[in-house]
C-alpha positions as CSV (number, residue, x, y, z in Angstrom):
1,X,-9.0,-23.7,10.1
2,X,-12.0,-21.5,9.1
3,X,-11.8,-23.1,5.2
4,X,-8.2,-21.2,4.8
5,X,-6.4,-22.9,2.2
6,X,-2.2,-23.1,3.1
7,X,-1.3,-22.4,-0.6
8,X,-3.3,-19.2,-0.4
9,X,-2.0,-18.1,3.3
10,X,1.4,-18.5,1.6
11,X,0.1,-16.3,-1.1
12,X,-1.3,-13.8,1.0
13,X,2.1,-13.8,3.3
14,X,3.7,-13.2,0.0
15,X,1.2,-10.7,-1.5
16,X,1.7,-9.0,2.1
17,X,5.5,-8.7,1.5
18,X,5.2,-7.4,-2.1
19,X,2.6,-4.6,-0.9
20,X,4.9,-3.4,1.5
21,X,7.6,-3.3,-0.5
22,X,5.4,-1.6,-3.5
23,X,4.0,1.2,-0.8
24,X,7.5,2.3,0.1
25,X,8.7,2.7,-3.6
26,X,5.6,4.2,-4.7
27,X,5.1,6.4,-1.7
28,X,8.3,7.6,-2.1
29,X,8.2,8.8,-5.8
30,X,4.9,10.1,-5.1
31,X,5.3,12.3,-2.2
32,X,8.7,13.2,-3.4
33,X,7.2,14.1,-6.8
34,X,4.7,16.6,-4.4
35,X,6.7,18.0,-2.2
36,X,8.6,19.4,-5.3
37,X,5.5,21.0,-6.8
38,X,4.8,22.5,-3.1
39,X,4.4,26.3,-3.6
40,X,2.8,26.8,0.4
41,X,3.5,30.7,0.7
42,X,2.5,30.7,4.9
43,X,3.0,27.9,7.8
44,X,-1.0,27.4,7.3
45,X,-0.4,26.4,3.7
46,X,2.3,24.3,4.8
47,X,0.4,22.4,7.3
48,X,-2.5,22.0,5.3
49,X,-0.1,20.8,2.7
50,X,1.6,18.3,5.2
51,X,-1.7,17.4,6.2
52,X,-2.9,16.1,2.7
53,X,0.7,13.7,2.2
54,X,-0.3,12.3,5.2
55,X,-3.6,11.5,4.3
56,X,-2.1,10.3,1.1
57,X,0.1,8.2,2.8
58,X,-2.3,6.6,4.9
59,X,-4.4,5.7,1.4
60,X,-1.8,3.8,-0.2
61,X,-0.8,2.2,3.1
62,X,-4.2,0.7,3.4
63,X,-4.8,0.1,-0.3
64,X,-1.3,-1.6,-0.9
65,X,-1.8,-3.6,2.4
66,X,-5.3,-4.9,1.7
67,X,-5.1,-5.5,-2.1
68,X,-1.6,-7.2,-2.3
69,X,-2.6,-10.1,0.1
70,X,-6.0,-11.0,-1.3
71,X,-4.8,-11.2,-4.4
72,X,-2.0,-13.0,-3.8
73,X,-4.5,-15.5,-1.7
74,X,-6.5,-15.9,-4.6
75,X,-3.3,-16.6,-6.9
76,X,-2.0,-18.9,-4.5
77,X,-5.6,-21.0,-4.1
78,X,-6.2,-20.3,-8.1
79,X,-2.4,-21.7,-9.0
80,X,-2.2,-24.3,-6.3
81,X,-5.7,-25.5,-5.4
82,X,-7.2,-25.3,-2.4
């Protein structure tokens, strides 16, 4: 199975879990943190504001997602063997 150890595919699932969970907690205090310190005078500046969380959003998704699993595969193969 392309050299995939289980013990790391188990740490990866839960790495996976653990950066989902960690995106919605720290997307959450971090857009809500921004969205207090908006100060968009016009609809433009408010889109373009709107524009940037989501791009920030986006980010995290795809950092959270990515990191978590590898390195909970290489905890998993590092504490269990592969």
């Amino acid at each position: 199975m392309l050299g995939l150890s289980v013990a790391g595919l188990v740490g990866a699932a839960v790495g996976l879990a653990l950066g989902y969970v960690d995106y919605r907690v720290v997307s959450g205090v971090v857009i809500g943190r921004l969205r207090k310190l908006d100060r968009s005078q016009s609809p433009e500046e408010k889109a373009g504001f709107e524009w940037k969380i989501q791009i920030l959003r986006i980010v995290l998704f795809g950092l959270t997602i990515v990191a978590f699993p590898v390195i909970g595969y290489l905890l998993g193969v590092t504490i269990a063997g592969g």
